[in-house]
Steps between C-alpha positions, in 0.01 A plus 500: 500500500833300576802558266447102395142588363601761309563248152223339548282772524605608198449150303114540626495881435567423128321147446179498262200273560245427297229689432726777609488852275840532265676829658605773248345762380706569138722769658764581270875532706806503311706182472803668474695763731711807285712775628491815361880613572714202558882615584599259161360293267648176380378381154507094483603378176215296330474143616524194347121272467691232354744250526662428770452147711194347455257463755487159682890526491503809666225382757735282614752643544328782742660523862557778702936568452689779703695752312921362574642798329495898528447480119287797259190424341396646181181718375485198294454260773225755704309535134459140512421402839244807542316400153252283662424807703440777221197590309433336184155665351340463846643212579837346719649174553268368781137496573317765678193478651239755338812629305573727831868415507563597833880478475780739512845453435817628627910446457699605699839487324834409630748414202314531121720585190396940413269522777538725821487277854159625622084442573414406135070465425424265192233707296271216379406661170793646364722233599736736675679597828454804701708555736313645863804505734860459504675230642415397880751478756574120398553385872142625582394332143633168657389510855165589363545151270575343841846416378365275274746219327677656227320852562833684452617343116168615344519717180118569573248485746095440331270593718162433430184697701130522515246735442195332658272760448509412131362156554257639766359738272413209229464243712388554940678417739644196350721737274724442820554159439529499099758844532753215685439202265559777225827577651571111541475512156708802417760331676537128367454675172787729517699204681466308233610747231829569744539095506482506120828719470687334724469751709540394957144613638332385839222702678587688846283287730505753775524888459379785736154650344600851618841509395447359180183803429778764581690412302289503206343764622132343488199712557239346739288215367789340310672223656807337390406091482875344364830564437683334328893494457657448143858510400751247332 
């Protein structure tokens, strides 16, 4: 098959037609990844679910803004833009399909106030930080970023994955497609949190697949989707 037919092979792998039998077969996977010895653990401070601006204002004021500034975010700031993320009696800040939540999320952090520089995991259900790695070599980081604009005056770097399998096992083959809509949503939700701190945020359009897994350190059949870059 040519390299061109590769997306749309997938489209048709994952369409349903009528009459067609719903894949799935109630196989329980967990929606959440934990590690049993992180090197640290960060504990976020509770996060507001209140106040703050209100929501059509906000909506309009959303557009992607490059950090300007080597400035330090707080565990503040990463306790609110994660919230949408973490686990609220089953439940997060976006829809998933089947409740599968094929979505992981990772920081890899630069400049935050009482917090090593290092590979950070957010653990979903205890709202926390675990820290995998130390720091990267930071030229590597941003070649890997493609020397995106403004890649060097982050504080942190949110990079969200996907677990396919999770959707797969729930849903057939068309897990694929929802695992990357899930992670669409990941993203503009935690975008939009940044946006309402005032917080500089914009997405890494391009990034090297490979470099990006080492980093994190990614096991195989988890794929990191976005990245996005978030400082002041």
């Amino acid at each position: 098959m040519k390299k061109k037919d590769f997306g749309h092979a997938f489209l048709a792998y994952t369409r349903l037609s009528p009459g067609q039998a719903l894949p799935g077969n109630g196989q329980r996977v967990p929606t959440a990844k934990v590690y049993a010895s992180p090197l640290e653990t960060v504990d976020l401070p509770e996060a507001r679910k209140s106040g703050g601006p209100q929501t059509w204002r906000l909506m309009a004021q959303l557009r992607a803004q490059t950090p300007e500034l080597e400035l330090t975010l707080t565990p503040g700031d990463l306790a609110q833009m994660l919230l949408p993320l973490s686990d609220r009696d089953g439940r997060r800040g976006y829809l998933s399909s089947a409740g599968a939540y094929p979505v992981e999320a990772y920081l890899v952090v630069r400049r935050v106030q009482d917090t090593f520089p290092g590979v950070y995991h957010y653990a979903v259900k205890a709202h926390q930080l675990e820290q995998i790695a130390p720091c990267p070599d930071w030229a590597a980081w941003e070649a890997a970023l493609a020397d995106a604009v403004g890649v060097g005056l982050a504080g942190v770097y949110l990079v969200l994955t996907a677990v396919p399998a999770r959707s797969v096992a729930r849903l057939g083959p068309r897990g694929y497609r929802q695992a990357l809509l899930e992670a669409g949503k990941a993203a503009h939700a935690t975008f939009t949190a940044a946006v309402a701190l005032g917080l500089a945020a914009r997405e890494a359009e391009w990034f090297y697949d490979e470099s990006v897994a080492q980093v994190l350190g990614l096991p195989e059949g988890e794929y990191p989707v976005a990245v996005v870059i978030v400082g002041r």
